[in-house]
C-alpha positions as CSV (number, residue, x, y, z in Angstrom):
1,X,0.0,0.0,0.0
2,X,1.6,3.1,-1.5
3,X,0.5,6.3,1.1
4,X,0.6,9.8,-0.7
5,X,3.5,12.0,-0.4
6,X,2.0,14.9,1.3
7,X,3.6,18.2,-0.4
8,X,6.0,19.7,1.4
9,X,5.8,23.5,1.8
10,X,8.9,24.7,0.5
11,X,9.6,22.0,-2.1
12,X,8.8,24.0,-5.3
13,X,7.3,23.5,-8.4
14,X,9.5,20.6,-9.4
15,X,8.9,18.7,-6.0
16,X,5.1,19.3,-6.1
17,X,5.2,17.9,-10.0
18,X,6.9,14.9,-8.6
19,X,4.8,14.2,-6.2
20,X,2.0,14.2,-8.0
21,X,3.3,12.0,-10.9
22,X,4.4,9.6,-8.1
23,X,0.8,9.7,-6.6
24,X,-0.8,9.1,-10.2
25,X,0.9,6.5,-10.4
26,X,0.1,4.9,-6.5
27,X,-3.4,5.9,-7.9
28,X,-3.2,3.6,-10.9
29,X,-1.1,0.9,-9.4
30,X,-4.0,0.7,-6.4
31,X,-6.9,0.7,-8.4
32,X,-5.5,-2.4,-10.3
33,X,-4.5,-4.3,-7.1
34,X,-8.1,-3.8,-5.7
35,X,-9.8,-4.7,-9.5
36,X,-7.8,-7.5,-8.7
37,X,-8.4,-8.2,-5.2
38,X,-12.0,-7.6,-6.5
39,X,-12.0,-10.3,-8.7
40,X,-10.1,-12.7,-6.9
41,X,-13.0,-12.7,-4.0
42,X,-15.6,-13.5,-6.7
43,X,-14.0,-16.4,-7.8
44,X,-13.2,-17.8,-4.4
45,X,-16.8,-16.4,-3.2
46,X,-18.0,-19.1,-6.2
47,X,-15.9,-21.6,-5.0
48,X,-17.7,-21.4,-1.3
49,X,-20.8,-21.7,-2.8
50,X,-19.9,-25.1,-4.6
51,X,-19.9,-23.9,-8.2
52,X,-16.2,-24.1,-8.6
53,X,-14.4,-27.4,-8.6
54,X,-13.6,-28.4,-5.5
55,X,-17.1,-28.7,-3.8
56,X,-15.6,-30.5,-0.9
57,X,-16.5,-29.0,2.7
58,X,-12.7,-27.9,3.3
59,X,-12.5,-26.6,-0.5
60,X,-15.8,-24.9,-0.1
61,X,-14.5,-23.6,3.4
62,X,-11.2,-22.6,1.9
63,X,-13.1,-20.4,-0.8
64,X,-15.0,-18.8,2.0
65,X,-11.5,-17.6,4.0
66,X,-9.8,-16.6,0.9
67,X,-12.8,-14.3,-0.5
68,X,-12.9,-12.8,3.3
69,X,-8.9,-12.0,2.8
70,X,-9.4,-11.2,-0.5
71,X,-12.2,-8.1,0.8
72,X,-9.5,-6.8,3.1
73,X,-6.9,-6.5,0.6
74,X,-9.7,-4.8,-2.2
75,X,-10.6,-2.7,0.6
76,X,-6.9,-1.4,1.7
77,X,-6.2,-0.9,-2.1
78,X,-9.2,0.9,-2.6
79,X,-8.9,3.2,-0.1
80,X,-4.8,3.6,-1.1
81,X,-6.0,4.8,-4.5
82,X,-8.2,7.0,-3.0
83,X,-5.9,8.7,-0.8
84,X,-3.8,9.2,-3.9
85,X,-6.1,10.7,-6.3
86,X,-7.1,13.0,-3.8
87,X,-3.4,14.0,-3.3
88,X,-2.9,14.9,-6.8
């Protein structure tokens, strides 16, 4: 998770251009990760419902735990990119 560079009050035009080319790019990079994230839990979310296959209890319970991790990470990149859009 890429946090914004914050601008610094003296840095000058050069710095501030930096930092927001850097944060476009944090922006960009986190907005993949959470599409992917994003994605990721669907599949698993499938494969706890039995429609994937391995429809065994532990597969099925497996696919329930990794769509649960795979919320929290779309949810920390998602707010990341946030953060960084709004910083540039």
């Amino acid at each position: 998770m890429s946090a914004p560079n914050a601008d610094k009050p003296n840095e000058g035009i050069v710095g501030q251009i930096s930092n927001s080319v850097k944060n476009a790019a944090n922006y960009v990079s986190e907005s993949v990760q959470g599409n992917a994230s994003e994605a990721s839990k669907e599949a698993n979310k499938q494969q706890a419902k039995g429609n994937a296959g391995d429809t065994s209890l532990t597969g099925r319970a497996s696919g329930a735990l990794d769509a649960a991790g795979d919320k929290i990470d779309e949810t920390k990149h998602n707010s990341a990119a946030k953060a960084n859009k709004e910083s540039i």
